[in-house]
C-alpha positions in Angstrom: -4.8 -13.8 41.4 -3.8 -15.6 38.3 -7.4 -15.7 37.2 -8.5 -12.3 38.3 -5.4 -11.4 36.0 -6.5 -13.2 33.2 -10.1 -12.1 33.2 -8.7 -8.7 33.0 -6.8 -9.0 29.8 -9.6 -11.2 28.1 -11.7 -8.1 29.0 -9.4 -5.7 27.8 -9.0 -8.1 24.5 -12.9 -8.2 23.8 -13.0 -4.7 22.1 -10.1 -5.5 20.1 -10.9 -8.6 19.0 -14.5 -7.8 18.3 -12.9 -4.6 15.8 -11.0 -7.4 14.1 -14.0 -9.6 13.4 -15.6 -6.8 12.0 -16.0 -7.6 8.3 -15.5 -4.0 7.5 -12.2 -3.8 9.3 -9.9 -5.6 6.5 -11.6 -3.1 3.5 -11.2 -0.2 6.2 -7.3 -1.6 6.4 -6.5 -2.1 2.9 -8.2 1.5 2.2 -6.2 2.9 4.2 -3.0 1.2 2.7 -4.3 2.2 -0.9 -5.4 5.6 -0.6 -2.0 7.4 -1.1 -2.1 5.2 -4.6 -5.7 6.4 -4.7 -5.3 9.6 -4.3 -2.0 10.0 -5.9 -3.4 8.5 -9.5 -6.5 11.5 -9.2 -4.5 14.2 -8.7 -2.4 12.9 -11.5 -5.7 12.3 -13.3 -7.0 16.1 -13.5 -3.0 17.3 -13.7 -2.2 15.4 -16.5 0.8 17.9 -17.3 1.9 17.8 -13.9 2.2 13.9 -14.2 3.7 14.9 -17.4 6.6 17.2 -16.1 6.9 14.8 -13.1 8.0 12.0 -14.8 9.9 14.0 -17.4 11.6 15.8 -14.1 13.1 12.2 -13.3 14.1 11.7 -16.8 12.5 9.1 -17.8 11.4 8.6 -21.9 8.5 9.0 -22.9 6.8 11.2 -20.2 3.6 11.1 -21.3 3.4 7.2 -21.8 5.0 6.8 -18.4 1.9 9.3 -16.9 -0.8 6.9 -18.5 1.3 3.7 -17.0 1.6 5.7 -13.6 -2.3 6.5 -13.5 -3.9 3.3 -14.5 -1.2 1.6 -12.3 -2.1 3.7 -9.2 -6.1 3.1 -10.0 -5.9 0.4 -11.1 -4.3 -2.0 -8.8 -5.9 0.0 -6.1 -9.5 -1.1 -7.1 -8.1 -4.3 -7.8 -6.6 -4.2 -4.4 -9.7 -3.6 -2.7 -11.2 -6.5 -3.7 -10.9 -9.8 -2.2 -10.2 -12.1 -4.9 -8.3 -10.3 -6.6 -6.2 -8.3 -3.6 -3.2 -10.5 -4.4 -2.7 -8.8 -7.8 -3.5 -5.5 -6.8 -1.1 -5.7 -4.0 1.7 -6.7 -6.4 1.1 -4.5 -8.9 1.4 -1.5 -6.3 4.2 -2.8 -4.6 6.0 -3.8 -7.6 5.3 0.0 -8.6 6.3 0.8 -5.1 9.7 -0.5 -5.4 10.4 0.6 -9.0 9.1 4.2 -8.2 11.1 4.3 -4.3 14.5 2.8 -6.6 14.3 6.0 -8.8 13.2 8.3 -6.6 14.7 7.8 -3.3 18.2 6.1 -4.3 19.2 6.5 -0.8 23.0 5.7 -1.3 23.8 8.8 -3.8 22.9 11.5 -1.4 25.3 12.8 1.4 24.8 14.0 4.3 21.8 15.1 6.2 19.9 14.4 2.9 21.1 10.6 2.9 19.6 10.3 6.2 16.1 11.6 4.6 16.0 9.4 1.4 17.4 6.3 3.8 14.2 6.9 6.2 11.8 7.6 2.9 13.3 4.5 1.2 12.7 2.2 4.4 8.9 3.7 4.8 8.3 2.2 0.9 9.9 -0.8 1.9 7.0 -1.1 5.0 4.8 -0.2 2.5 5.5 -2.9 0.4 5.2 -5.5 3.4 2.4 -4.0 4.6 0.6 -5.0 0.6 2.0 -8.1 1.7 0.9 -8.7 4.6 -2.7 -8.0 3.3 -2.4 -10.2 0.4 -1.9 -12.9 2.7 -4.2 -12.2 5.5 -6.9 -11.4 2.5 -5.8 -15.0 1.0 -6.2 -17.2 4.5 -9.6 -15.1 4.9 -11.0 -16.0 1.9 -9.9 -20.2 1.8 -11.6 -20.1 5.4 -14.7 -18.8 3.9 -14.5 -21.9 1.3 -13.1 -20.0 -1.3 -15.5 -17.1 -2.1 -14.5 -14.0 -2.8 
């Protein structure tokens, strides 16, 4: 019984673990992580005004400098993140944004209310966020010293 059990679940395991030794599965991952950065630098990209009044609209200086830091920071350390040897940086450069950005935004602990309970859950989806860059870095890292170092 024990084996028949066991030659179930190494069954049911093949598919998965045949997905996850799929060299395309780590990009597809880390893609997937990026693309709101992705995405989010574009738009700003062809709306340059709109990046403009957004981060005028959280009052910070310089607006327009603080667009052209958001942009290249979003692109940026998404290509850079999408790389192998060079994930590590691009994962701390967006989760470093990712914490400075969730800290103005979502500062959970001046709301009231219903609307508390909203930035609290918004502030503790960045925080995944920010693990989950993490979490690639390193598994992105181990990958690349078992392959000898290559990128």
């Amino acid at each position: 019984m024990a084996d028949t059990l066991s030659t179930r679940k190494d069954a049911a395991a093949a598919p998965v673990a045949a997905l996850l030794d799929w060299p395309g599965t780590a990009w597809l991952a880390r893609l997937a992580l990026a693309a709101p950065f992705l995405v989010s630098g574009l738009v700003k990209l062809t709306d340059f005004n709109g990046a403009v009044a957004e981060a005028a609209g959280l009052g910070l200086g310089l607006p327009v400098l603080v667009a052209v830091a958001v942009i290249v920071t979003q692109l940026g350390g998404s290509a850079l993140f999408l790389t192998r040897r060079w994930c590590w940086l691009g994962a701390g450069i967006l989760a470093g944004f990712t914490v400075v950005a969730t800290l103005l935004a979502h500062a959970f602990w001046t709301y009231d209310g219903p609307d508390r309970a909203r930035q609290t859950a918004t502030f503790l989806e960045h925080l995944a966020i920010v693990g989950g860059f993490a979490a690639a870095a390193v598994l992105t890292h181990r990958d690349s010293r078992r392959r000898g170092g290559r990128a």
